[in-house]
matplotlib code that plots the C-alpha trace (Angstrom):
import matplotlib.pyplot as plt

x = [0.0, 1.1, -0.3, 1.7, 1.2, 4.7, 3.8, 0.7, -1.5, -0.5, 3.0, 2.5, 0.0, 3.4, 4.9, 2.2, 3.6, 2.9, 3.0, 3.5, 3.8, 6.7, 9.7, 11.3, 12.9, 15.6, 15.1, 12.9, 13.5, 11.9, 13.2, 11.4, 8.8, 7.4, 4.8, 1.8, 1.2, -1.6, -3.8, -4.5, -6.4, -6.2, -9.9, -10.0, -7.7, -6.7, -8.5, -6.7, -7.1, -5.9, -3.2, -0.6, 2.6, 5.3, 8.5, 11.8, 15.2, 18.2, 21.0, 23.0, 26.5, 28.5, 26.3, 29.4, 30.8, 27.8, 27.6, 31.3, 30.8, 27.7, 29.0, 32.9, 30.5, 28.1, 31.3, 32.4, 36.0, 36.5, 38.1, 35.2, 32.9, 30.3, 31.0, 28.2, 27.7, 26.3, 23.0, 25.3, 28.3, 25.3, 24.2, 27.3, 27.7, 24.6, 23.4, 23.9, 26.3, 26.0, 25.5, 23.1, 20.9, 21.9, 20.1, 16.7, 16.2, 17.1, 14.4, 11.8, 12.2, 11.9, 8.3, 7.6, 8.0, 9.2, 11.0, 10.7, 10.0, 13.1, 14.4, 17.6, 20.1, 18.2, 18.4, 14.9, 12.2, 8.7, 6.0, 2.5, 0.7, -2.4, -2.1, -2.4, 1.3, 2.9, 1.9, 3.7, 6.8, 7.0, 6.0, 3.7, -0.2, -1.7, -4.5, -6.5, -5.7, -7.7, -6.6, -8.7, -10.1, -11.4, -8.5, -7.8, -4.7, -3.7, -0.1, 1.8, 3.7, 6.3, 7.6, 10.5, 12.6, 15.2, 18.2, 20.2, 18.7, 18.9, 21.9, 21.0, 17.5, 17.0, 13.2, 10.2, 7.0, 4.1, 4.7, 4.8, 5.0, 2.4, 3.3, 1.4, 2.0, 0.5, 0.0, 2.0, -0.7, -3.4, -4.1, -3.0, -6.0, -8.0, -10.1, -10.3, -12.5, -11.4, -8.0, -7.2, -6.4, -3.2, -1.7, -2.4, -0.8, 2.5, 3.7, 6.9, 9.1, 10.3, 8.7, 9.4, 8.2, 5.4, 3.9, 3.8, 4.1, 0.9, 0.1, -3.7, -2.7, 1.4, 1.7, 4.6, 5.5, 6.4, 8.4, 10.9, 10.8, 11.5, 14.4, 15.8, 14.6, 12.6, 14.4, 16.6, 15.9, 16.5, 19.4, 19.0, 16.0, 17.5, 18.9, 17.4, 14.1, 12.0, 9.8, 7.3, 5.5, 1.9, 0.3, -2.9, -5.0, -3.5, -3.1, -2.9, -5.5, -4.8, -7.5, -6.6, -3.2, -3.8, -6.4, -3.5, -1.1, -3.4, -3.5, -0.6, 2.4, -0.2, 3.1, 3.3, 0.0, 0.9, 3.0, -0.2, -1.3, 2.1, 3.5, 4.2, 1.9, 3.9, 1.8, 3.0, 1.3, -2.2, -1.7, -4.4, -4.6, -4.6, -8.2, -10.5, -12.0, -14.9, -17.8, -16.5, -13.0, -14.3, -16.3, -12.8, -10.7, -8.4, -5.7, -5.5, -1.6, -1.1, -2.3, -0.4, 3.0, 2.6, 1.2, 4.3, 6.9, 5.6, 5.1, 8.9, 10.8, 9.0, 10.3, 12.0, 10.2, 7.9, 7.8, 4.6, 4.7, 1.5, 2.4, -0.9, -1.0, -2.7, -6.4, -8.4, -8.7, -11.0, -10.1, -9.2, -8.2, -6.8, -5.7, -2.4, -2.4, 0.3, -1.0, 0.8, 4.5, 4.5, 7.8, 9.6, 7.7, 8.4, 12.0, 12.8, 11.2, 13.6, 16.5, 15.7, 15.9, 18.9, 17.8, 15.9, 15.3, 17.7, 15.5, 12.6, 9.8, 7.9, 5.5, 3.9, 5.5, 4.4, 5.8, 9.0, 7.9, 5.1, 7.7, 9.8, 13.7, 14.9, 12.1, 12.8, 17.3, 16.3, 14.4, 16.9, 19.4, 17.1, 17.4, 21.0, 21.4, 19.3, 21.5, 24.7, 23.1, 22.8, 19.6, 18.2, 15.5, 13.2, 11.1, 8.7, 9.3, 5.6, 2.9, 3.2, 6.2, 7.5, 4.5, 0.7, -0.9, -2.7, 0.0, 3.3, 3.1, 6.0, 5.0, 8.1, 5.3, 6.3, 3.9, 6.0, 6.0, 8.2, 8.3, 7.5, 9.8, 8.9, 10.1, 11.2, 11.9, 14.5, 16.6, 20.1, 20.1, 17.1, 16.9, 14.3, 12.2, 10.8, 8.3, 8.8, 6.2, 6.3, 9.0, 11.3, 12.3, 10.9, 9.8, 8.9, 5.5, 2.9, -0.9, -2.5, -5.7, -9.0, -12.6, -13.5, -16.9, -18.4, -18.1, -15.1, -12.3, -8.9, -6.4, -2.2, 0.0, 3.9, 6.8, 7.7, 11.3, 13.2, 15.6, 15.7, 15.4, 16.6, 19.5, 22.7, 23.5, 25.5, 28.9, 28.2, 25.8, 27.5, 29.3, 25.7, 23.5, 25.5, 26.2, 22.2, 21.8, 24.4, 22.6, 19.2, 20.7, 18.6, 15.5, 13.1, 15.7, 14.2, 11.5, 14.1, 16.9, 20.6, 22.2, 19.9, 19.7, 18.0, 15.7, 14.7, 18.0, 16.3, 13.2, 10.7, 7.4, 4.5, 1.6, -1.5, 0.0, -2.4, -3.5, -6.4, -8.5, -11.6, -11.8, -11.9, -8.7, -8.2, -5.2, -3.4, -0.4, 2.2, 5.8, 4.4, 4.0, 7.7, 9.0, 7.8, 8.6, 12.2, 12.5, 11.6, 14.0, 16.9, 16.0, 16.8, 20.6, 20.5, 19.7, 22.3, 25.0, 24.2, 24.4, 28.1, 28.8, 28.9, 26.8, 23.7, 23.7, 22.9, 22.4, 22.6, 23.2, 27.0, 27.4, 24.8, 26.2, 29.8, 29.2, 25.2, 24.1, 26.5, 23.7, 20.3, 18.4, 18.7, 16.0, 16.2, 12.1, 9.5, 9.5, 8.4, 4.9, 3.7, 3.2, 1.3, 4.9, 6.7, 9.1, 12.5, 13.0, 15.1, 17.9, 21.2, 22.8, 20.9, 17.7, 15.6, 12.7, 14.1, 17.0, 19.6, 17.4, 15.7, 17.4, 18.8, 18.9, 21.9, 24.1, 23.0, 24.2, 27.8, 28.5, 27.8, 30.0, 27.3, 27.3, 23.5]
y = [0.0, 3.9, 4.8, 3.0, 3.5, 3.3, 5.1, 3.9, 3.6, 0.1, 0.6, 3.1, 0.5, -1.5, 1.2, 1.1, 1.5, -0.2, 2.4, 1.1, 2.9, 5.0, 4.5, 6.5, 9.0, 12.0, 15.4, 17.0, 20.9, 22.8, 21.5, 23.7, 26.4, 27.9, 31.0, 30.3, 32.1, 35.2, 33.2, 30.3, 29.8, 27.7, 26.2, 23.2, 19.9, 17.6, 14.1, 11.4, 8.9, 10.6, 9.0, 10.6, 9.9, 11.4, 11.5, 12.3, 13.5, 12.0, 14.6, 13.6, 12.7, 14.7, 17.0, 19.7, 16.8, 16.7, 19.9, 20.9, 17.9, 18.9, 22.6, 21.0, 18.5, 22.0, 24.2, 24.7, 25.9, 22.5, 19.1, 17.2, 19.4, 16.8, 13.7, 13.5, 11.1, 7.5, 7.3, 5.1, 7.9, 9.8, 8.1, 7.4, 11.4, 11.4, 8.6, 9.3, 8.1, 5.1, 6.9, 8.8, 5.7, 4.2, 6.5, 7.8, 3.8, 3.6, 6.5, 5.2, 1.8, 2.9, 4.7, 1.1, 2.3, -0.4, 1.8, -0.1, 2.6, 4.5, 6.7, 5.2, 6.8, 6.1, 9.6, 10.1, 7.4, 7.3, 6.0, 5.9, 7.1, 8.4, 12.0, 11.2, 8.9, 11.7, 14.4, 12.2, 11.3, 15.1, 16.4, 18.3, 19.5, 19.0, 21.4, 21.9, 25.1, 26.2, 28.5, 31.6, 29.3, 26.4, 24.3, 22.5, 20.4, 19.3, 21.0, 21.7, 24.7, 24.0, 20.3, 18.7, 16.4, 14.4, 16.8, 14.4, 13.6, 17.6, 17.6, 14.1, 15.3, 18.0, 18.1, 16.2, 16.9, 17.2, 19.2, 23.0, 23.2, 25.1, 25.2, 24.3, 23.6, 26.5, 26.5, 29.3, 29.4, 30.2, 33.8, 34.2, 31.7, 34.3, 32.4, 33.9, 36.9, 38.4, 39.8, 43.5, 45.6, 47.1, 43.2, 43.2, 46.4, 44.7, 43.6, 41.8, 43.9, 40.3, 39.0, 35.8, 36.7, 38.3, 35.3, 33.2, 35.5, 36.9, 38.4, 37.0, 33.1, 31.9, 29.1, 26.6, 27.9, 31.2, 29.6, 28.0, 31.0, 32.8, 30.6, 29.3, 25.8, 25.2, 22.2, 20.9, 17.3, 15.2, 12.1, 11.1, 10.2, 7.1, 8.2, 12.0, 12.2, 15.3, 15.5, 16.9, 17.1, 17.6, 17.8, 19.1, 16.3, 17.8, 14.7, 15.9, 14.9, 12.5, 13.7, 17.6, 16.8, 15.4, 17.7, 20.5, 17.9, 17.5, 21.5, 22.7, 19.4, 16.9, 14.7, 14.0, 13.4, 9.6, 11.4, 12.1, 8.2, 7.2, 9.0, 7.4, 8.8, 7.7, 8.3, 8.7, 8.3, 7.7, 10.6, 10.9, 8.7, 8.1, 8.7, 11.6, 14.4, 13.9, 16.5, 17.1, 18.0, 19.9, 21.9, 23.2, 23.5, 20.5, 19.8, 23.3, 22.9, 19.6, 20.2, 23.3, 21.6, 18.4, 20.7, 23.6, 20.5, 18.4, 21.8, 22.7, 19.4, 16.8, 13.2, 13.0, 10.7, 13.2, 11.8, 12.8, 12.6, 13.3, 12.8, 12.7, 15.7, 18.0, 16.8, 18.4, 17.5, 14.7, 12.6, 9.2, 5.8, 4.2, 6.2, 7.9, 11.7, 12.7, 16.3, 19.2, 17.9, 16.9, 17.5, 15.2, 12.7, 12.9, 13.6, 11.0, 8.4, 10.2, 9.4, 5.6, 5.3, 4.1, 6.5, 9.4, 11.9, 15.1, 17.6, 18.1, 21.4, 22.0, 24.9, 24.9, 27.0, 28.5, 31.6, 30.9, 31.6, 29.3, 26.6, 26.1, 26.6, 23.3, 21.8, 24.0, 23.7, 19.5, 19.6, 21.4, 19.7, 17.0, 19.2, 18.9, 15.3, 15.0, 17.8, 16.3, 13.6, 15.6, 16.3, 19.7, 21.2, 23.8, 25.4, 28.5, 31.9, 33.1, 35.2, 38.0, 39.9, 40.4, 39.3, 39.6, 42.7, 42.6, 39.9, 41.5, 41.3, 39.3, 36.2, 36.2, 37.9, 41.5, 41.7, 44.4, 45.0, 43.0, 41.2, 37.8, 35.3, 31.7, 28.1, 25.9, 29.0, 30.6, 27.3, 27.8, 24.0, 25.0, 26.6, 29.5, 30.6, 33.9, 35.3, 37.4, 38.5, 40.5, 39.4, 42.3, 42.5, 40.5, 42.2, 41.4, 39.7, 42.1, 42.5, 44.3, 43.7, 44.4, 43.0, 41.2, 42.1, 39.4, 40.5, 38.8, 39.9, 38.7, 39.6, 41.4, 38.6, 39.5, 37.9, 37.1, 37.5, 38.2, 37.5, 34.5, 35.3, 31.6, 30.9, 33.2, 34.0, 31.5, 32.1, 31.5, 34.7, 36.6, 39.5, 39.7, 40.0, 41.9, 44.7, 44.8, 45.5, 48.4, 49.5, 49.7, 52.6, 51.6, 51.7, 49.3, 49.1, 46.8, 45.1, 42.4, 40.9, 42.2, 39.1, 36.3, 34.2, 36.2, 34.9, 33.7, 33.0, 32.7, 33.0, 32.9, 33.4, 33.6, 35.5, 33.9, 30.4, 28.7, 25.2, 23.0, 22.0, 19.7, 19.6, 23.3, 25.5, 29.1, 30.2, 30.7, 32.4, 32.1, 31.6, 27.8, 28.5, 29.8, 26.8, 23.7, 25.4, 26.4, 22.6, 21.4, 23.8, 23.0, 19.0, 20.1, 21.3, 18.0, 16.2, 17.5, 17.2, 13.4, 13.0, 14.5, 12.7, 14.5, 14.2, 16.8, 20.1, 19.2, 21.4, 24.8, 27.5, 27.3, 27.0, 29.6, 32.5, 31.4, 31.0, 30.3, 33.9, 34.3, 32.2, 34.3, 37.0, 40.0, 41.5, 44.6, 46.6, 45.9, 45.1, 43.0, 44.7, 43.8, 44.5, 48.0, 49.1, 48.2, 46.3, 45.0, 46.8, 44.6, 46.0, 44.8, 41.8, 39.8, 41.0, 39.5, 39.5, 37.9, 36.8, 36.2, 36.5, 33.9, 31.0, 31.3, 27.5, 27.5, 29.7, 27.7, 24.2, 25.7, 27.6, 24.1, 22.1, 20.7, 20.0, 21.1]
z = [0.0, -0.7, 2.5, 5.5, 9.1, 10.8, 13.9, 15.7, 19.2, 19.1, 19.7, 21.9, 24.4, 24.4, 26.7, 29.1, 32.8, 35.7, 38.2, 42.2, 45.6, 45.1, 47.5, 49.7, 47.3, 47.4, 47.9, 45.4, 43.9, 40.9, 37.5, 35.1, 35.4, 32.5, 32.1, 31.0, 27.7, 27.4, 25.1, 28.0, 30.6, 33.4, 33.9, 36.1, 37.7, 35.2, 35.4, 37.4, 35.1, 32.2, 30.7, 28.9, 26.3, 28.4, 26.8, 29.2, 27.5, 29.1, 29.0, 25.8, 26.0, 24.0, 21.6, 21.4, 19.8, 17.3, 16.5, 16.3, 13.5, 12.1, 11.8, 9.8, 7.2, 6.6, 6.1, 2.4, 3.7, 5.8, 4.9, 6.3, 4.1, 2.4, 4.6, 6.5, 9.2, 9.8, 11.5, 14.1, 14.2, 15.5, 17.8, 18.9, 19.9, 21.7, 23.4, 27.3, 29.5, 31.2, 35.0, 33.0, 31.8, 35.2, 37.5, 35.4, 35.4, 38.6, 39.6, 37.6, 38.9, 42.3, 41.1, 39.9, 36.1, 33.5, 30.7, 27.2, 24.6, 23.3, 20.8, 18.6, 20.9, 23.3, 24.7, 25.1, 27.2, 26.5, 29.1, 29.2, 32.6, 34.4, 35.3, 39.0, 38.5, 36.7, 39.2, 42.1, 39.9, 39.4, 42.5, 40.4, 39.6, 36.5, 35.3, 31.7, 30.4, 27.5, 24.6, 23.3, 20.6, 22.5, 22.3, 25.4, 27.0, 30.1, 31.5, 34.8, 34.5, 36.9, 37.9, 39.7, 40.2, 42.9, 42.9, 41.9, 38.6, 37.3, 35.8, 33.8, 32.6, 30.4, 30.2, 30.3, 28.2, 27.8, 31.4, 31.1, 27.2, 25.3, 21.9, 19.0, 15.5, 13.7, 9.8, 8.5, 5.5, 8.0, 7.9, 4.5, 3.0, -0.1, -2.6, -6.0, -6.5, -3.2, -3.9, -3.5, -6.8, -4.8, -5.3, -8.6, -10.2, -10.8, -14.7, -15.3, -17.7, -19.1, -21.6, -21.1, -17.1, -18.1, -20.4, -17.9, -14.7, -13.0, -9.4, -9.2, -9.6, -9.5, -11.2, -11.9, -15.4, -13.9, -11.0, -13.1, -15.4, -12.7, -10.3, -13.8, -13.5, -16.5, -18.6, -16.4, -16.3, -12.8, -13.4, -9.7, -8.8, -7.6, -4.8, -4.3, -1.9, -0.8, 2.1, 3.9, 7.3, 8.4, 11.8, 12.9, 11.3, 7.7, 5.2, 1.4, -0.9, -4.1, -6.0, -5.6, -6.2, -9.4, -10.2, -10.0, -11.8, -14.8, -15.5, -14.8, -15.4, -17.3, -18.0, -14.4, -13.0, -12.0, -9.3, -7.2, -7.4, -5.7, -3.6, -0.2, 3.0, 5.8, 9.5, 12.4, 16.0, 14.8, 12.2, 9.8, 6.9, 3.2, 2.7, 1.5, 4.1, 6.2, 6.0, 9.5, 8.0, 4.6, 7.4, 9.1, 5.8, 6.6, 4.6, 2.3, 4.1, 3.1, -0.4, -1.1, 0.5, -2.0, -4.9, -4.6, -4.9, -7.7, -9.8, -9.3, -8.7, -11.4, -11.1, -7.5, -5.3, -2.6, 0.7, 3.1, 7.2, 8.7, 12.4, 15.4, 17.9, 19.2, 18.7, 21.8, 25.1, 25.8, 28.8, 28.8, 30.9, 28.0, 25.2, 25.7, 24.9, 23.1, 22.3, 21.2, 21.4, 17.2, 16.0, 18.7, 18.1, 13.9, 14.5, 16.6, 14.6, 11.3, 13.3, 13.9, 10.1, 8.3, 5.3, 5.1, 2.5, 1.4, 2.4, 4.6, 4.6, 7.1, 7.3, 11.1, 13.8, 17.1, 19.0, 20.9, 23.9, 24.3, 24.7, 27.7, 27.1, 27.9, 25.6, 23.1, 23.3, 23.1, 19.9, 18.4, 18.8, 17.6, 14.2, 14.7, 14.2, 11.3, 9.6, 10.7, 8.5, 5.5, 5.4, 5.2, 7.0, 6.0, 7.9, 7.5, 8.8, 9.5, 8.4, 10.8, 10.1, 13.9, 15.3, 15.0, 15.8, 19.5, 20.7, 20.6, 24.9, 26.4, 28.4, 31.2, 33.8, 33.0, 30.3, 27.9, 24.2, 22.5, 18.8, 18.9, 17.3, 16.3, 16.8, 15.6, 13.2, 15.5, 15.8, 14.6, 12.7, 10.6, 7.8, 7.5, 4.4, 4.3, 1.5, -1.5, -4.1, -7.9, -10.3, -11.2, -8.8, -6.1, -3.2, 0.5, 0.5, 1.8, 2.1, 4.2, 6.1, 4.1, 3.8, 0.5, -1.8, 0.1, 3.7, 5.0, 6.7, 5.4, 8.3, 7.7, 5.8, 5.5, 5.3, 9.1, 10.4, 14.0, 16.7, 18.8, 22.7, 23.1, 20.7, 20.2, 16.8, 15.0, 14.2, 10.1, 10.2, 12.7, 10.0, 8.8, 11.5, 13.2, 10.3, 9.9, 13.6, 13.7, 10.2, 12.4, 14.1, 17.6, 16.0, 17.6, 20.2, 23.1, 21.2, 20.0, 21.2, 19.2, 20.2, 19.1, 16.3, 13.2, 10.8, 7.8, 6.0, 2.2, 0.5, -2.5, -3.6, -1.3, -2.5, -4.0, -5.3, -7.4, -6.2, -5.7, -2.4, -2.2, -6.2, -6.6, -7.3, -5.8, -4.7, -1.3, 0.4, 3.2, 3.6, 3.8, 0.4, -0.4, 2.0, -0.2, -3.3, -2.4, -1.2, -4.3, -5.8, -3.5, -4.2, -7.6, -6.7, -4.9, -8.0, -9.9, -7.0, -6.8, -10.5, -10.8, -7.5, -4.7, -1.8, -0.8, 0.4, 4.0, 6.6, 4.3, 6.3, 6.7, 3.3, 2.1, 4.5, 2.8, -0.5, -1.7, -0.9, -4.7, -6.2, -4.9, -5.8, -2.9, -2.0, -1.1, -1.1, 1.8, 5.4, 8.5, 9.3, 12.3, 16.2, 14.5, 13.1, 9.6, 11.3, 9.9, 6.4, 3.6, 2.8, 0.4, 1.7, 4.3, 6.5, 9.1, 6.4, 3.2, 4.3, 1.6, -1.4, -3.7, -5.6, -9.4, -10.0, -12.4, -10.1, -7.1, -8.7, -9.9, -6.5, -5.1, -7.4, -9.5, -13.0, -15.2]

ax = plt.figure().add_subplot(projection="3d")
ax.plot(x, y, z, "-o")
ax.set_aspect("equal")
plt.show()
């Protein structure tokens, strides 16, 4: 079958715990406290015999070791540069030390806990318990919270520990975590008849754009017209693989994908029939949409991710991952809950596997600072591995410039005005797409809020950009980052932080794609527009790197800072609206908005050692 589950409940009920009377146990003290974001509310105790997936990340052995690797392989000016590592040389780096593994078994044993679900490193221990189990392993009180739009999950904002287990766990979740996987296509949804004339003023000077180039409805032609991809044929499909991830019940639709197939690449409509749909952790399956799910618009992400790669990147095998998560609350003595914690579940299943594809896009993210610090330093360096790999990950920058108008509050108690970065957008191992739109030139992807002929309100969309307030900036976009900051002159001094790591790092098109949902087409934006179609761009590169040889990009951002940004368009008109100001302006060289520029496909491949 096309559609495998590889993840599922059933594995999951093999982890069940048997939780006795709890020993006499060491001293306990505060492990993690976390703020509870603005948008939740805490509304009642969490049922006792709720059980819940709770995953606990063993401090890692030697991750400098992994990323001082990670960051030679990635470096275009290193001897390593290309020779990516072994999913054992990996594991290897980070599975924890023996007094490590010793003691959380030990401690969990003493609760009367029989570990038997790991992760391949075996850095990371998933049980299943009530809530009443977990609140006396963790000294801790769970309680529902519920979001602004109904949403519900269960979640103790502080927990503990034995004080002599801190220094060998680094986290434990689902406990004071609140982040969700957000579409980054969300606000920026417009069906046809609804677009504002100020979007649609713009005419390529090209003629060669401009026959195949319009602002209404972006099509495929004008992409490769436009990044220099049209008649290059793939030689590796072989070997070269492109991914990408869905959560939130998003599965994409066979039908609608060849629907868009037939119009715009009739050559290639088979592609829709066979492509694998992998699940993960009871993820939605390879079926069409309920009434239930046509009702809430699922799967206009999942369509636009499959449709944006298959226009560009023809002929390289397309990989789907729709992983379970964060369904709501509804309590349960039998059914583990494994809400709202997606991407560790996804990228720890990728790193069990002996292969995995080049490049990965993934166009969810949440604001940074709904998810706790030591959560959020783990799943990086999740990332980290699965670069170190040689794969790359892509992931979306937002829709909000530096953050959404009415939410630009800080959630650290003091309640000030600050931008709002994302995650996993902010984490240095990613790389981050931002969102251009017109053709010559390209500028940053704007529209403003306005109400269509038929009543509805269609909220701010721009290309989204900022500082982390969690990672420092790398050292392969330091010059840059710190040039642009100096070039600010203190504007918006205090609302960001100087020091952080800045994003996106690239970009490309992200205003009004043209693509098909629930046998209708319309089109949509998003920098989850831009981030499938510069991965199926990118898998190109990889396609011809393979076929004269060499190995994949990998983990790009080394590389691009160094040498790539020679192959992209700069971007240099438009800014970061949002929090009510214009935000980070572009500007020549790199910006917290754009980043680097747009891909030129035949520049891109020679700067990489490729052959067309």
């Amino acid at each position: 079958m096309v559609g495998t589950t590889v993840f599922s409940a059933a594995l999951i009920a093999a982890a069940q715990a048997v939780f006795a009377n709890p020993i006499a146990r060491s001293a306990y003290s505060v492990k993690d406290s976390h703020h509870v974001p603005r948008d939740w509310t805490k509304v009642a105790r969490a049922p006792a015999g709720h059980v819940m997936q709770l995953q606990i990340g063993l401090t890692q052995s030697n991750f400098a070791e992994l990323e001082k690797q990670l960051y030679e392989v990635s470096d275009p000016e290193h001897s390593k540069y290309g020779k990516h590592l072994t999913a054992e040389e990996v594991e290897e780096l980070v599975k924890p030390t023996t007094e490590t593994s010793d003691l959380v078994h030990e401690w969990l044993a003493d609760n009367g806990i029989v570990a038997t679900t790991y992760s391949a490193a075996k850095d990371w221990i998933t049980v299943s318990l009530p809530v009443s189990d977990i609140e006396r392993l963790l000294d801790t009180e769970y309680h529902i919270y519920e979001h602004k739009d109904g949403s519900r999950v269960a979640r103790a904002p502080s927990w503990s520990l034995p004080g002599h287990l801190h220094a060998h766990i680094d986290t434990i979740q689902p406990t004071n975590s609140f982040f969700r996987a957000r579409r980054q296509s969300s606000q920026a949804v417009v069906d046809f008849g609804v677009i504002p004339a100020a979007n649609l003023k713009h005419a390529p000077a090209s003629p060669e754009i401009g026959a195949v180039c319009n602002t209404s409805s972006v099509t495929p032609q004008c992409f490769e017209t436009l990044y220099k991809t049209k008649g290059y044929t793939p030689r590796s499909t072989c070997k070269n693989k492109v991914a990408f991830t869905n959560y939130l019940g998003e599965h994409p639709l066979r039908s609608d994908g060849a629907l868009f197939l037939e119009k715009y690449r009739p050559s290639w409509t088979s592609i829709a029939r066979t492509f694998p749909q992998l699940t993960l952790a009871d993820g939605p399956g390879d079926r069409p949409l309920t009434p239930e799910e046509i009702a809430s618009a699922t799967s206009k992400e999942a369509n636009l991710d499959f449709q944006a790669i298959s226009g560009i990147s023809h002929k390289t095998p397309i990989i789907s991952y729709s992983t379970g998560g964060s369904p709501p609350f509804i309590p349960s003595e039998s059914t583990p809950d494994n809400s709202n914690e997606p991407y560790l579940v996804w990228v720890n299943w990728l790193l069990a596997q002996k292969s995995i594809p080049q490049i990965v896009s993934t166009s969810y993210a949440d604001d940074e600072q709904t998810v706790p610090v030591s959560y959020a330093r783990r799943v990086c360096n999740q990332f980290a591995q699965v670069g170190a790999r040689g794969t790359s990950l892509l992931f979306a920058s937002g829709d909000s410039g530096v953050g959404s108008v009415g939410s630009c509050i800080s959630n650290d108690g003091k309640n000030t005005t600050k931008f709002i970065p994302l995650f996993p957008s902010s984490c240095p191992y990613v790389t981050t797409v931002g969102a251009t739109q017109n053709f010559e030139p390209e500028v940053v992807a704007y529209r403003p809020a306005f109400v269509g002929p038929d009543g509805v309100a269609h909220g701010n969309y721009t290309s989204g950009g900022g500082f982390s307030n969690i990672f420092d900036i790398p050292s392969y976009q330091l010059k840059e980052v710190t040039s642009y900051v100096k070039g600010l002159k203190g504007e918006y001094h205090g609302l960001y932080n100087p020091k952080g790591r800045a994003y996106p790092d690239i970009s490309a098109q992200g205003l009004y794609f043209a693509y098909f949902w629930n046998g209708t087409e319309g089109v949509i934006s998003g920098t989850s527009a831009s981030t499938p179609l510069l991965s199926g761009v990118l898998s190109l590169v990889n396609d011809a790197l393979l076929a004269s040889g060499k190995g994949p990009l990998g983990f790009l951002n080394p590389w691009l800072y160094k040498v790539g940004f020679k192959g992209l368009n700069d971007i240099t008109s438009g800014s970061a609206h949002g929090c009510d100001v214009d935000g980070f302006p572009a500007v020549k060289g790199w910006d917290p908005v754009t980043g680097l520029g747009t891909p030129d496909f035949p520049k891109l491949v020679k700067l990489a050692g490729g052959k067309l």
